[in-house]
C-alpha positions as CSV (number, residue, x, y, z in Angstrom):
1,X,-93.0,14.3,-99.7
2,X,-89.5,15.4,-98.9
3,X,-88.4,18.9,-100.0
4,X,-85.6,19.4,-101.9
5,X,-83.2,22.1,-102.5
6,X,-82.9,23.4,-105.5
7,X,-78.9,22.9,-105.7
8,X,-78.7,19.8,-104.6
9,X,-76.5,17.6,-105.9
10,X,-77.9,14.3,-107.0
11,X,-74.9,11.7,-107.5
12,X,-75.1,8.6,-110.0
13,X,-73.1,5.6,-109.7
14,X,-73.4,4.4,-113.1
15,X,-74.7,5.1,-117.0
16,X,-78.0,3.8,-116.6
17,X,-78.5,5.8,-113.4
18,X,-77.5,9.3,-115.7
19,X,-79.6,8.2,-118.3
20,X,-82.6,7.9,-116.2
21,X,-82.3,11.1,-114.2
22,X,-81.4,13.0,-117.1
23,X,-85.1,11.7,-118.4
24,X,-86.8,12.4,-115.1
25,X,-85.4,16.2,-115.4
26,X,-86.6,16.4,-119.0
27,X,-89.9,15.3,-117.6
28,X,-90.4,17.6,-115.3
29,X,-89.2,20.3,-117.5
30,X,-92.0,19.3,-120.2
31,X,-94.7,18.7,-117.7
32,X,-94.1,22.2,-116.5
33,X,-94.2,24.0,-119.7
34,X,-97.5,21.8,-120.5
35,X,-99.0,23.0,-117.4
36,X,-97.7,26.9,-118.1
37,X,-98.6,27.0,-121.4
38,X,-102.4,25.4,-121.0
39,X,-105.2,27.5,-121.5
40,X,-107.2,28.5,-118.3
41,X,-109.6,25.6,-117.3
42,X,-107.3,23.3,-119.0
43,X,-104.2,22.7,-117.2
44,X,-105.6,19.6,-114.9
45,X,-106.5,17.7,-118.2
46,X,-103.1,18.5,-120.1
47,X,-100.8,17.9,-117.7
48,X,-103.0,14.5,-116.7
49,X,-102.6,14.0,-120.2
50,X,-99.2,14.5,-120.6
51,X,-98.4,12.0,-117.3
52,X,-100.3,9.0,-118.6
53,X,-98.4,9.5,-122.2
54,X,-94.8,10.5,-121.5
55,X,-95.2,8.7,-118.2
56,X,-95.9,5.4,-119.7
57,X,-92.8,6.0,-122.4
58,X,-90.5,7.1,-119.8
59,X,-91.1,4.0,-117.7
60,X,-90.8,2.0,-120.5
61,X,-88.0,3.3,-121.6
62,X,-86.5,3.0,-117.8
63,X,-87.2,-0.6,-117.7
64,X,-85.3,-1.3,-121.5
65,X,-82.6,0.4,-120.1
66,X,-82.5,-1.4,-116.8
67,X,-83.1,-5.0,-118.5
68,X,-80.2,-4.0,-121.3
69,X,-77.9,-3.0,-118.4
70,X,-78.8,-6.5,-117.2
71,X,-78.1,-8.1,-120.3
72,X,-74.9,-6.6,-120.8
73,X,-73.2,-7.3,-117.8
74,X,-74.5,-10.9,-118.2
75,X,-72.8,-11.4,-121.2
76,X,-69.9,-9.6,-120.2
77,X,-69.4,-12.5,-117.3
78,X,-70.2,-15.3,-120.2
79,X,-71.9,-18.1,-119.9
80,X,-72.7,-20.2,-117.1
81,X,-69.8,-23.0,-116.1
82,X,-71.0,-26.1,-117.5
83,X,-71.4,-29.8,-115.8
84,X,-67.9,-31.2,-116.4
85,X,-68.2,-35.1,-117.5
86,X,-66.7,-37.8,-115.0
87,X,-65.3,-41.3,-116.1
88,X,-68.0,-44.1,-115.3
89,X,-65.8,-45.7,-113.0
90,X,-62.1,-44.7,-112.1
91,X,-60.3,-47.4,-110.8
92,X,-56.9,-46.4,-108.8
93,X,-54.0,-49.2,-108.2
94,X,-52.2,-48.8,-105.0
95,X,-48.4,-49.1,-105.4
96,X,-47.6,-52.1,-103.4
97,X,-44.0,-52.1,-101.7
98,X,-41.6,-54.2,-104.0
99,X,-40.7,-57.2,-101.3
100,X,-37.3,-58.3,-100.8
């Protein structure tokens, strides 16, 4: 796994990119404390704990996010263009030259 500095900057191009780093931090942040504040002997099973819990909301939260995102710009386009109708048949007359 790559290391990281601790300054980094982490750039996000949109809301739903903030959203979900901002809950990745809080994450961390909580599974830390979890694994600080567990008893000796305990720490493994809490922070496992804690993972399969707030790991399952936070990815379920990241994917209703993602899918709203979706839905949202979908709408914002509209719906799709539909089938225009043709005549059964058009019939066109050429313009014969008037003759003198």
């Amino acid at each position: 796994m790559p290391t990281l500095n601790p300054s980094q900057t982490v750039t996000v191009t949109d809301p739903t990119e903030r959203l979900l780093v901002e809950q990745a931090l809080a994450f961390a942040r909580e599974l830390r404390q979890t694994a600080s504040t567990s008893p000796d002997g305990r720490v493994l099973h809490n922070a496992e704990s804690f993972c399969v819990v707030q790991g399952r909301e936070f990815l379920r939260t990241a994917l209703a996010t993602v899918l709203q995102a979706e839905a949202d710009a979908v709408e914002k386009k509209g719906p799709p263009p539909a089938a225009a109708r043709a005549d059964r048949v058009a019939t066109t007359k050429a313009i014969t030259p008037a003759k003198s």
